[in-house]
Backbone as a ProteinNet text record, in pm:
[ID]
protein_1_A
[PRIMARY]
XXXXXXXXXXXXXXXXXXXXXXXXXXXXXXXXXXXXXXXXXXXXXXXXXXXXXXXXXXXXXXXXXXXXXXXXXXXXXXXXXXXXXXXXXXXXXXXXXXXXXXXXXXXXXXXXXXXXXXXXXXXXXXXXXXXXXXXXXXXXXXXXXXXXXXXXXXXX
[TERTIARY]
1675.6	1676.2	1549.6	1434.2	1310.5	1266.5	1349.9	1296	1377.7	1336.3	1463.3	1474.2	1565.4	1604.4	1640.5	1566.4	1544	1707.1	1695	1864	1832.1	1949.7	1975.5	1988.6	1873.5	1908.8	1848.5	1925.2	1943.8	1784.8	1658.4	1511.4	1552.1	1590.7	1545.7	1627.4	1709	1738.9	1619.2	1560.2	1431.7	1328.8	1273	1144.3	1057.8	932.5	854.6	757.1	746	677.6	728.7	886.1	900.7	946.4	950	952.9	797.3	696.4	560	561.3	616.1	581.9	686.7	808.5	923.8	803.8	724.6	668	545.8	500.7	394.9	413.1	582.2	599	633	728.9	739.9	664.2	553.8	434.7	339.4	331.8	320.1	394.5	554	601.5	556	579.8	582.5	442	340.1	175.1	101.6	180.4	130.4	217.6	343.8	439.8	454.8	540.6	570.3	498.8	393.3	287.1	223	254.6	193.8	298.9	389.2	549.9	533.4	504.7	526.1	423.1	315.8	218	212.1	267.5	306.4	409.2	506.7	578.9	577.7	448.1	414.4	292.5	228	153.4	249.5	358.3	458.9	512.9	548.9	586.6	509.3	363.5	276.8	245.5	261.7	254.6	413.3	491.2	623.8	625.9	559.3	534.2	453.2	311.5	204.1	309.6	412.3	487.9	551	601	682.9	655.6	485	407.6	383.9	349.6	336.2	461.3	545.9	696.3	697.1	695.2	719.9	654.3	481	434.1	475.2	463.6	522.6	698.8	753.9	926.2	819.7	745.8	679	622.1	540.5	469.8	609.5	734.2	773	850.6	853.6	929.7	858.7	714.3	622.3	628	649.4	629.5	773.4	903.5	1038.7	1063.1	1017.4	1000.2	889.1	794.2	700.6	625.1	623.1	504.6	384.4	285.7	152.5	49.8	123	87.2	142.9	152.9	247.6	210	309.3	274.4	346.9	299.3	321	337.5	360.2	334.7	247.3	167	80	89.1	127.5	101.2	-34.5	-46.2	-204	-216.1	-72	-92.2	13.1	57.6	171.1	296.6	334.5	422.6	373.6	251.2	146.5	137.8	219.7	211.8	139.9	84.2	7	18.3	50.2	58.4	-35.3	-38.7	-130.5	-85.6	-165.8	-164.1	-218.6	-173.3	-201.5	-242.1	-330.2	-333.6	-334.3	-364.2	-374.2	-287.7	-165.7	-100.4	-139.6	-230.2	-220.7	-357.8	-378.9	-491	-438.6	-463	-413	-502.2	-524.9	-625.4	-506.8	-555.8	-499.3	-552.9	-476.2	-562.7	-555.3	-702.8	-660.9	-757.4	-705.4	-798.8	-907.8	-962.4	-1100.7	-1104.8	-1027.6	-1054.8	-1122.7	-1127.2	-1155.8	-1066.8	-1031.5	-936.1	-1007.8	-934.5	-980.4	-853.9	-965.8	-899.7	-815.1	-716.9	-631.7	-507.2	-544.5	-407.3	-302.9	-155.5	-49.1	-31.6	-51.2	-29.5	-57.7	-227.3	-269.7	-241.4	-206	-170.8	-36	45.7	177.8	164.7	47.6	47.6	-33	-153.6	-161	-82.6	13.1	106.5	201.7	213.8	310.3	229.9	85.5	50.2	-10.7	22	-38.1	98.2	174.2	332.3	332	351.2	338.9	248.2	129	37.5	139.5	152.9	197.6	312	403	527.9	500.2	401.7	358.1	290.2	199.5	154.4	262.8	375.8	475.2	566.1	583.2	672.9	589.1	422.5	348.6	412.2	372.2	419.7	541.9	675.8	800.8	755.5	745.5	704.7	639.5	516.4	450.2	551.1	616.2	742	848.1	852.6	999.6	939.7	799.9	730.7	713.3	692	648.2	794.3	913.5	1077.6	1092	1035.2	1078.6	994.5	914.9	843.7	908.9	924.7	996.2	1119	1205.3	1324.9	1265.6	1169.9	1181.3	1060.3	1031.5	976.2	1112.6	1140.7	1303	1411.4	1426.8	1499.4	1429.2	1320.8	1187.8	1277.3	1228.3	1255	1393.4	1529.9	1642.7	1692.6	1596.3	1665	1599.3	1441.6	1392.5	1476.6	1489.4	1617.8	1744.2	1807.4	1929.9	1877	1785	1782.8	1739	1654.9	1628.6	1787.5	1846.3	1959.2	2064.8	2036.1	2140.1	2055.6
-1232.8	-1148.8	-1171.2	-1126.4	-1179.4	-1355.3	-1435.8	-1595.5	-1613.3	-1731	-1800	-1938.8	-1978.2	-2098.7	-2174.1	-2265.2	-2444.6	-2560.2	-2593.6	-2659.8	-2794.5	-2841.2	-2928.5	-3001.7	-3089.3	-3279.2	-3372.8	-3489.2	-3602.4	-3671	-3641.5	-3698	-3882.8	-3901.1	-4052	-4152.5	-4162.9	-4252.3	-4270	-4145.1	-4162.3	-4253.6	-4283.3	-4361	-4322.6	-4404.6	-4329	-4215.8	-4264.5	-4138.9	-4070.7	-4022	-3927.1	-3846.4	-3870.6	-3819.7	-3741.7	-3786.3	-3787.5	-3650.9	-3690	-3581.2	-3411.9	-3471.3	-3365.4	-3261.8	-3322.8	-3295.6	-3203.2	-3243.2	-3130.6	-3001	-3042	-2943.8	-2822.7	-2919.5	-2817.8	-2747.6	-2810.5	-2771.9	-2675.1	-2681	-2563	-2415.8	-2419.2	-2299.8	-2256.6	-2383.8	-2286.8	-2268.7	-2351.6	-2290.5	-2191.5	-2138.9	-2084.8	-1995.9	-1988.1	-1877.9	-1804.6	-1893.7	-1792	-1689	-1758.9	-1624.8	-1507.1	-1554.6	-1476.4	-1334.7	-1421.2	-1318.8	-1241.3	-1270.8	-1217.5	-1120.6	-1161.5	-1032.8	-954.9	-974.1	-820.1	-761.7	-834.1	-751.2	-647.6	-699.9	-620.8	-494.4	-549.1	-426.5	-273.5	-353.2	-278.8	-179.3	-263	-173.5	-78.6	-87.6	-25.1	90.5	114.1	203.3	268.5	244.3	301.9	347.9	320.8	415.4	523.3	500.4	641.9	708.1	685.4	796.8	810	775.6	867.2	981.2	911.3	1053.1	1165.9	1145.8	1197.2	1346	1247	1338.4	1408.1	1350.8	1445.5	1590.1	1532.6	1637.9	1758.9	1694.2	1829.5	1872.5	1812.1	1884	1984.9	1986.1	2072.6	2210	2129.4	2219.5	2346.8	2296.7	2405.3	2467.9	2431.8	2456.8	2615.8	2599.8	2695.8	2821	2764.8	2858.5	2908.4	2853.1	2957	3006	2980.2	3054.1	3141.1	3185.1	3259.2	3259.2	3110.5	3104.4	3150.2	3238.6	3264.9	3158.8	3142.8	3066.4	2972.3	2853.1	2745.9	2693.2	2664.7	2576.9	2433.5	2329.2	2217.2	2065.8	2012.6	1907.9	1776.7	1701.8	1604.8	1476.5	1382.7	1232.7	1197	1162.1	1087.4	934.3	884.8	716.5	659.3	579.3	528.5	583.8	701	807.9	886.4	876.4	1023.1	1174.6	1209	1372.8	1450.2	1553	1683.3	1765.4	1885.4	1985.3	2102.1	2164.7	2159.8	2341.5	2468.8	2549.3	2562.5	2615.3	2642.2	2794.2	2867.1	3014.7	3048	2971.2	3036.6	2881.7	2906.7	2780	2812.3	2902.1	2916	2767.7	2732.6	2603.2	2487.3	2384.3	2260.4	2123.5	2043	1963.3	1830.3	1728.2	1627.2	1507.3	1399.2	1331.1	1272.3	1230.1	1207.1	1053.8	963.1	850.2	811.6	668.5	616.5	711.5	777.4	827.5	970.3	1025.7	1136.7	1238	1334.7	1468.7	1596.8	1638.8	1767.3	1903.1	2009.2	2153.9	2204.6	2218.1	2309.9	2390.3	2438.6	2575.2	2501.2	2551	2513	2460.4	2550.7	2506.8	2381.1	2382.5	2278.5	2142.2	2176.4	2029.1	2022.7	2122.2	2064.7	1973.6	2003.3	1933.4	1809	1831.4	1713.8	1577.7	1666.4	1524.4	1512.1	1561.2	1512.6	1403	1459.7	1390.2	1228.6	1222.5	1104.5	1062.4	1105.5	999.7	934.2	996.1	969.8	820.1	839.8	734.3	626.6	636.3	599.5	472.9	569.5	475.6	382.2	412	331.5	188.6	207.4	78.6	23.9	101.1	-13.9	-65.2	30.5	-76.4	-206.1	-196.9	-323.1	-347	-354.1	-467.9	-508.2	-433.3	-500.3	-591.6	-544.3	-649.4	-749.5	-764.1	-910	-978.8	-936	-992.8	-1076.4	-982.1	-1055.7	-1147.1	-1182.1	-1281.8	-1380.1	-1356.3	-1462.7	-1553.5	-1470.8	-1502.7	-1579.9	-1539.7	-1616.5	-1763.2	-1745.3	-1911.1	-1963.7	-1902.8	-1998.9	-2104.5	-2000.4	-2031.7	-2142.3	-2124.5	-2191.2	-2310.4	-2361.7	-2501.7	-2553.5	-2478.4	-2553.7	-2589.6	-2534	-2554.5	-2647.4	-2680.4	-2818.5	-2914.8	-2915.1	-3040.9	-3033.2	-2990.2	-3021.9	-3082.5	-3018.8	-3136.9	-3251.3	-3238	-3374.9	-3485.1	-3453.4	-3556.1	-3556.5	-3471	-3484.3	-3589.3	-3555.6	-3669.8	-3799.2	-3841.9	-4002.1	-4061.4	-3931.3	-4010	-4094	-4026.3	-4081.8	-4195.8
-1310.7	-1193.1	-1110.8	-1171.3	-1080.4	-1130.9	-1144.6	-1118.7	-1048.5	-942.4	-782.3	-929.6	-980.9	-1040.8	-960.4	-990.5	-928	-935.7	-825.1	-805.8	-914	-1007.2	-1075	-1015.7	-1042.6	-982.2	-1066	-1053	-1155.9	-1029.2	-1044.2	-964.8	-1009.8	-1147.4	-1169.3	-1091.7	-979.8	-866.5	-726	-779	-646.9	-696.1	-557.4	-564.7	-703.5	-734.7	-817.6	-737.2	-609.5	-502.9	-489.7	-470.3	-446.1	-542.8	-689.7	-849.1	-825.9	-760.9	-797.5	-702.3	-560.7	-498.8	-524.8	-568.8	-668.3	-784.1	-838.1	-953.8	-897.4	-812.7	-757.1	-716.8	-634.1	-596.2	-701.6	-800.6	-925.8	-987.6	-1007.9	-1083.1	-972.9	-824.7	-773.2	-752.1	-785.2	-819.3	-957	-1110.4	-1178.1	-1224.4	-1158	-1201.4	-1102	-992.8	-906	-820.6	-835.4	-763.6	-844	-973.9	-1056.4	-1132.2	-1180.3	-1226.7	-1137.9	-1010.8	-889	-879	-900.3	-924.4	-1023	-1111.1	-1282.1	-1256.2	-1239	-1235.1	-1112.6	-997.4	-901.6	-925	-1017	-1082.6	-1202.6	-1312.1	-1390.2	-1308.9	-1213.5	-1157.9	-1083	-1061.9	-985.8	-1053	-1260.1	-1311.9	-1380.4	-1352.2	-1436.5	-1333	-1237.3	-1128.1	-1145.1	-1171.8	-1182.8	-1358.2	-1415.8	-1565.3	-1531.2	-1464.5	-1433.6	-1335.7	-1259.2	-1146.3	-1263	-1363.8	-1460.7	-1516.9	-1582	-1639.2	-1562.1	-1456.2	-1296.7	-1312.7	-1288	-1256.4	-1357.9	-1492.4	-1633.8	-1626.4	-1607.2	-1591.2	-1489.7	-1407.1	-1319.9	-1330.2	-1432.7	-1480	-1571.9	-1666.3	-1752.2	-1696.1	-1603.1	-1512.3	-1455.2	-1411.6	-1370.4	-1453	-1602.6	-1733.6	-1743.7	-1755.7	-1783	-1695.8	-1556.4	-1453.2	-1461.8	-1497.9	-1472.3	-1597.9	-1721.5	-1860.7	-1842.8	-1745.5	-1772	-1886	-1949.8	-2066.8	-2021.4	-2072.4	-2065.1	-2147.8	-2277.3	-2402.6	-2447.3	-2525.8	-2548.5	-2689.5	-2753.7	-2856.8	-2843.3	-2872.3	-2825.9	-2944.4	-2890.4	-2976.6	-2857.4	-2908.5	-2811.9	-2841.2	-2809.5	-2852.5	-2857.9	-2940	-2960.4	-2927.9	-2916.9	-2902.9	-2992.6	-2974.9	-3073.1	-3109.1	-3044	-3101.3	-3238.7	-3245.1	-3286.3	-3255.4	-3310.4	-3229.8	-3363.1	-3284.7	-3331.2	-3264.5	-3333.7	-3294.9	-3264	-3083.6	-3016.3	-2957.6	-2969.7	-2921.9	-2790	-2686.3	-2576.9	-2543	-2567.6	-2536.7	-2443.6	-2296.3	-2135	-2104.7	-1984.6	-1892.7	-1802.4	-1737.2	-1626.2	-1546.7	-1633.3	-1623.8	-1691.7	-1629.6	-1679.1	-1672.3	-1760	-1702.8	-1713.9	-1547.5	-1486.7	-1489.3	-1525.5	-1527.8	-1367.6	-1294.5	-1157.4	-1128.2	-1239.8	-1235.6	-1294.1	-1358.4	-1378.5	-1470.8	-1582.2	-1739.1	-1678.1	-1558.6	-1512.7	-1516	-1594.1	-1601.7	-1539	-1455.2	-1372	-1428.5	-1389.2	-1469.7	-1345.9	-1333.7	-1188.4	-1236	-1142.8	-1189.9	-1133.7	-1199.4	-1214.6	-1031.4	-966.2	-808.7	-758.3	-797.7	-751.8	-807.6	-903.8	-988.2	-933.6	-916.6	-807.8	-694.5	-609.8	-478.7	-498.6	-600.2	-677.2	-668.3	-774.6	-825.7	-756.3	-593.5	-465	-440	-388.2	-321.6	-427.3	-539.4	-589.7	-632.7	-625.9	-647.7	-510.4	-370	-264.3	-233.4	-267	-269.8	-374.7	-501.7	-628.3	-552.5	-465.9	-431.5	-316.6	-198.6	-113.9	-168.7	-340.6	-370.5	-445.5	-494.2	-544.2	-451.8	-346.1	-214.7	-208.3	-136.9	-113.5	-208.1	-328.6	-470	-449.9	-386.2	-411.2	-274.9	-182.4	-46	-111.3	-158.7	-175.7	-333.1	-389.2	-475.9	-418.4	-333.1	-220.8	-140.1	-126	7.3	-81.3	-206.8	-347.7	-347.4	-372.2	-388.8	-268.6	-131.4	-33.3	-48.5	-39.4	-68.1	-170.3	-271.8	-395.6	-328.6	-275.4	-205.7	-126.8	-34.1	46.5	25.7	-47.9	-143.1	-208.1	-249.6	-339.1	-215.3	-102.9	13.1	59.1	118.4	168.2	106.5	-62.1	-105.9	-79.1	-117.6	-129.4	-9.6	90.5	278.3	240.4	188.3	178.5	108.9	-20.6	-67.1	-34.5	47.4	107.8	204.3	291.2	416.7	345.2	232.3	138.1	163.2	50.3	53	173.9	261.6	401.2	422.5
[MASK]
++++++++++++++++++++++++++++++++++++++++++++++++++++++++++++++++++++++++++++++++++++++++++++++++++++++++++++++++++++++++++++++++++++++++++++++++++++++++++++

């Protein structure tokens, strides 16, 4: 789904130059598009996991507020699918994490508008990311389209 696959051709009727110049070009998609691809695609999806936690939190956040929990008992991941079990005596405070290993204390409200306003941000850098994905896909396409007129026109 995210690789443009390269058109099948029998290169060994061409020149040895133009095998030579076939080969560069290859070796510039797959040493230099494709990884360019691969990793705005993994940044893309690593911004679309933190809008998950994002969202979760605030489905919780309003779990608390339409149950009228005051207090909570919980369970917490520690890492790995590690849970411990975690008392909460006041919800009306919550600490967020809001970047750079920095967690801030806010009441349920503010951590609502919070986590609008940082999904908001959140989805604007994964559009860029799908935009510079799809500009990556278009060059691919269009190096593999270059060459394929180039050896269509050898051949005539």
């Amino acid at each position: 789904m995210n690789e443009v696959k390269p058109p099948q051709i029998d290169f060994s009727k061409y020149l040895p130059e133009i095998q030579s110049a076939v080969q560069k070009y290859s070796e510039f998609i797959n040493d230099k598009l494709e990884p360019d691809l691969q990793r705005v695609l993994e940044l893309r999806d690593t911004i679309y996991t933190r809008m998950s936690e994002y969202l979760k939190l605030k489905t919780h956040i309003d779990t608390i507020r339409v149950q009228g929990l005051e207090e909570l008992d919980t369970k917490v991941d520690l890492g790995s699918d590690f849970f411990v079990k975690a008392y909460v005596p006041d919800t009306s405070f919550i600490f967020v994490s809001v970047g750079f290993g920095f967690h801030l204390q806010m009441t349920l409200e503010e951590a609502d508008s919070f986590i609008e306003e940082k999904v908001k941000h959140m989805e604007k850098l994964a559009d860029k990311h799908t935009e510079e994905a799809n500009e990556i896909r278009a060059k691919i396409k269009m190096v593999y389209g270059a060459l394929m007129e180039s050896l269509n026109m050898i051949d005539k």
